[in-house]
C-alpha positions as CSV (number, residue, x, y, z in Angstrom):
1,X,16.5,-92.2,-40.6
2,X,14.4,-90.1,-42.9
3,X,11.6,-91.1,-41.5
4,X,12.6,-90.5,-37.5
5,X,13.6,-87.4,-38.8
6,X,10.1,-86.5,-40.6
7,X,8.3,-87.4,-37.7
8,X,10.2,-85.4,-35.2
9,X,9.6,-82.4,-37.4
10,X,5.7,-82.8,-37.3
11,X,5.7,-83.4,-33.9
12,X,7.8,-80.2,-33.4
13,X,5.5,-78.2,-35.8
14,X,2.5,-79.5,-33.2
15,X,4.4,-77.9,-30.5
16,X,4.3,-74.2,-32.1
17,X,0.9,-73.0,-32.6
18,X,0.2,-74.6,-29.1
19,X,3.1,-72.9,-27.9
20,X,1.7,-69.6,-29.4
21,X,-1.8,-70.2,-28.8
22,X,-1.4,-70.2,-25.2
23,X,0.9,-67.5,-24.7
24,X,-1.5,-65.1,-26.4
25,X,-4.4,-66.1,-24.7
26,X,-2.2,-65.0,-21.4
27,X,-1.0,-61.7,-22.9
28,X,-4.6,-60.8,-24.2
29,X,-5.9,-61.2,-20.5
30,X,-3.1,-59.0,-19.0
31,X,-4.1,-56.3,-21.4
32,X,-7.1,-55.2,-19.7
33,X,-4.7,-54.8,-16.5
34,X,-1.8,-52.9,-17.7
35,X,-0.7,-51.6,-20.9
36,X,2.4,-50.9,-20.4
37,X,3.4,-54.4,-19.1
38,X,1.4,-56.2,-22.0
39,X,3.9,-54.3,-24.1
40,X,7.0,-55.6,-22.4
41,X,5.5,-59.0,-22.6
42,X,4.9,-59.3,-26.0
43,X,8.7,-58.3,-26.6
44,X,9.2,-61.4,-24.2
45,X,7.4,-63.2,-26.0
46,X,8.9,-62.2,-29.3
47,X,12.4,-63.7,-28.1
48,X,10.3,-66.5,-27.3
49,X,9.1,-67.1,-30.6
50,X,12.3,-66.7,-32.5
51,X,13.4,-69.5,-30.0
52,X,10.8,-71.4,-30.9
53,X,10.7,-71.0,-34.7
54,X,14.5,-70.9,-35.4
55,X,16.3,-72.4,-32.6
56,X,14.5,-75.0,-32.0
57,X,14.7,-76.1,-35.3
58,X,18.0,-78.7,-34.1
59,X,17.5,-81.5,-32.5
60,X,20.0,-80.7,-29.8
61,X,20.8,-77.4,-28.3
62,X,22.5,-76.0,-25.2
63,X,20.8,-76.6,-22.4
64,X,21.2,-73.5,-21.3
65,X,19.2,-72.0,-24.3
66,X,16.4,-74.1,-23.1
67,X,16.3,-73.3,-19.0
68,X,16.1,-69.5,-20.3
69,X,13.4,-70.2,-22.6
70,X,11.4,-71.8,-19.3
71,X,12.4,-69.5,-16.8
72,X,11.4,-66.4,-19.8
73,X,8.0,-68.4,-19.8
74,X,7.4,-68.7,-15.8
75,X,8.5,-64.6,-15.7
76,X,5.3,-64.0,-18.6
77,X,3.4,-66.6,-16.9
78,X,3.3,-65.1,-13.0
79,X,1.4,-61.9,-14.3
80,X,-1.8,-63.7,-15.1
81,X,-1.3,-65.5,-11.7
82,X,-3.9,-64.6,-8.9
83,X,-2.8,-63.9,-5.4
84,X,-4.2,-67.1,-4.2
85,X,-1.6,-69.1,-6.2
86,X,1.7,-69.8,-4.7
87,X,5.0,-70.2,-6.7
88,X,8.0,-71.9,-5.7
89,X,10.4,-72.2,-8.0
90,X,14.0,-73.9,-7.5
91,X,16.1,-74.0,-10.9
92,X,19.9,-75.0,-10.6
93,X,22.6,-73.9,-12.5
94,X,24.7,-76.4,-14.5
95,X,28.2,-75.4,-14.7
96,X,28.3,-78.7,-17.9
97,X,28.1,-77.8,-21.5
98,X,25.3,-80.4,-22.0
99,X,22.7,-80.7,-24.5
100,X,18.7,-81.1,-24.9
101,X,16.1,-81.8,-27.4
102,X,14.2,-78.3,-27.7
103,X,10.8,-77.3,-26.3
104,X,11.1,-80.6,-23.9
105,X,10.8,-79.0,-20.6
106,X,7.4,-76.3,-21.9
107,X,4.8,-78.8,-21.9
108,X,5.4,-79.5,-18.1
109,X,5.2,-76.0,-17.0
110,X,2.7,-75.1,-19.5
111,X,0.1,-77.8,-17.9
112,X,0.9,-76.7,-14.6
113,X,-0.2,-73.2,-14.9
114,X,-3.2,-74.1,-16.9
115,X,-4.5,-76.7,-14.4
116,X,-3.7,-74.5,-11.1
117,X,-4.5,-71.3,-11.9
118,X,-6.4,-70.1,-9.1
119,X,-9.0,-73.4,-9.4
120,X,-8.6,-74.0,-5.5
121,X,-8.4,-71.9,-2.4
122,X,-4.5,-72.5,-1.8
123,X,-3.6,-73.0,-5.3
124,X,0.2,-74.1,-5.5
125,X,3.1,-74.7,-8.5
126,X,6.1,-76.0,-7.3
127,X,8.7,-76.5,-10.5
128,X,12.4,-77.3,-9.5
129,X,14.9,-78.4,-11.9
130,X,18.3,-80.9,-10.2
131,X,21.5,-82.5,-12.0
132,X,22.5,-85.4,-10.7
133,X,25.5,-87.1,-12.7
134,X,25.0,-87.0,-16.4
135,X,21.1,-86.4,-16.0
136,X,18.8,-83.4,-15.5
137,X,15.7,-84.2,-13.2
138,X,12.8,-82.1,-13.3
139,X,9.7,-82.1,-11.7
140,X,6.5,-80.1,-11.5
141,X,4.0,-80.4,-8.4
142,X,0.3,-78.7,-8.8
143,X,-3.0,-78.3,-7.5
144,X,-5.8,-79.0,-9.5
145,X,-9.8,-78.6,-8.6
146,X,-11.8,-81.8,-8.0
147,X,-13.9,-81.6,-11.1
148,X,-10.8,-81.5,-13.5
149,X,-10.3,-85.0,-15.3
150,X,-6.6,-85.3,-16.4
151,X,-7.1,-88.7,-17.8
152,X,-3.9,-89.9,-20.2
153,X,-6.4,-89.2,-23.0
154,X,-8.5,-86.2,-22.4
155,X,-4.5,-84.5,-21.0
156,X,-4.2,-83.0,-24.8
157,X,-1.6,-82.9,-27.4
158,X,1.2,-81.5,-24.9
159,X,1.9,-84.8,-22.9
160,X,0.8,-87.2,-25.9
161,X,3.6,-85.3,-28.2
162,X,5.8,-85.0,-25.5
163,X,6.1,-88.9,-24.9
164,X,6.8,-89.5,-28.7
165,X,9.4,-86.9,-28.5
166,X,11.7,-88.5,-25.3
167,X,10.7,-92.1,-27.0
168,X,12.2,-90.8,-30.7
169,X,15.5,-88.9,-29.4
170,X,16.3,-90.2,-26.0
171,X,15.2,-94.1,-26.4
172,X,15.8,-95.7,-22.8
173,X,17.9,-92.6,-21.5
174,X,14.6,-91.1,-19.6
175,X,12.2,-91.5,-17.5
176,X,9.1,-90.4,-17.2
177,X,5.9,-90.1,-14.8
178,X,2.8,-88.2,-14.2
179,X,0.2,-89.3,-12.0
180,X,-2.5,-87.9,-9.8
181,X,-3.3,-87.9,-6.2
182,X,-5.6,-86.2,-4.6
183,X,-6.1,-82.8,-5.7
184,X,-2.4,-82.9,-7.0
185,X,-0.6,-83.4,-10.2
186,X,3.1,-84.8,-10.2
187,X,5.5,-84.8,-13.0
188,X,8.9,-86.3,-13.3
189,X,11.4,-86.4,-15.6
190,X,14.6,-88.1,-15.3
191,X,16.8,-87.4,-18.3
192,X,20.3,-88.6,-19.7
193,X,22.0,-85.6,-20.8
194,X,24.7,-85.3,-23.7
195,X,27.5,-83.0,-25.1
């Protein structure tokens, strides 16, 4: 038990400087734009962090913490967008009092920004998030350009850490996929929820 529990906590502390890392990067490029709204989004991002640092520190919190941490994320994510990308977006409510492992849902959303930001003509993201029964099913659709390799290994820490995550706390209540086709990358993740 000590051990499950050490490793989750370095696979978590993985998770924040990537976290941060990226986000800045995003803020920095939207200061040369506008000021003012740079401003706003590093107080975004400020809630952001204390979820990060503090909250996430449980194993399990309300999922409800988590889908405003995403959609938070998607909000600071659309100003760096270009007007060639197009954003769909479909996020249900659940009316349940259920529970998630923290910082699950980012890395999906955080690879689907980075790898269609504008890299094609008719860039698209599609992220929805369903419940069905006990389980929350989310999936992310993107384009990507021809020349990027999204290879298993060369995908970085996000999906890698990820993995180990869902196989440490969720054991055979999940399922997961990512795959390529085309000049798209799918994601799918089918997840047993608890209370």
């Amino acid at each position: 038990r000590i051990q499950l529990e050490t490793e989750l906590d370095q696979l978590k502390q993985q998770i924040n400087p990537h976290f941060l890392f990226n986000t800045l990067n995003n803020i920095y490029s939207l200061i040369a734009k506008d000021q003012d709204k740079a401003q706003e989004e590093v107080h975004m991002l400020s809630h952001m962090m204390r979820y990060v640092l503090y909250e996430s520190q449980s194993n399990f919190l309300p999922l409800s913490k988590e889908i405003a941490f995403i959609k938070n994320y998607i909000s600071l994510m659309k100003l760096r967008l270009s007007d060639n990308v197009k954003l769909n977006i479909d996020i249900k409510e659940c009316a349940e009092d259920y529970f998630i492992a923290p910082l699950i849902l980012i890395t999906f959303v955080e690879n689907a920004f980075k790898h269609s930001a504008g890299v094609v003509k008719n860039s698209f993201i599609n992220i929805r998030i369903d419940f069905e029964d006990n389980s929350l099913i989310y999936s992310t659709e993107n384009s990507i350009g021809s020349e990027q390799n999204l290879e298993k290994n060369s995908s970085g820490i996000g999906l890698v850490n990820l993995q180990k995550r869902l196989n440490l706390l969720y054991e055979d209540n999940y399922s997961l996929s990512n795959f390529k086709k085309e000049n798209v990358f799918y994601s799918r993740l089918e997840l047993k929820l608890g209370r």
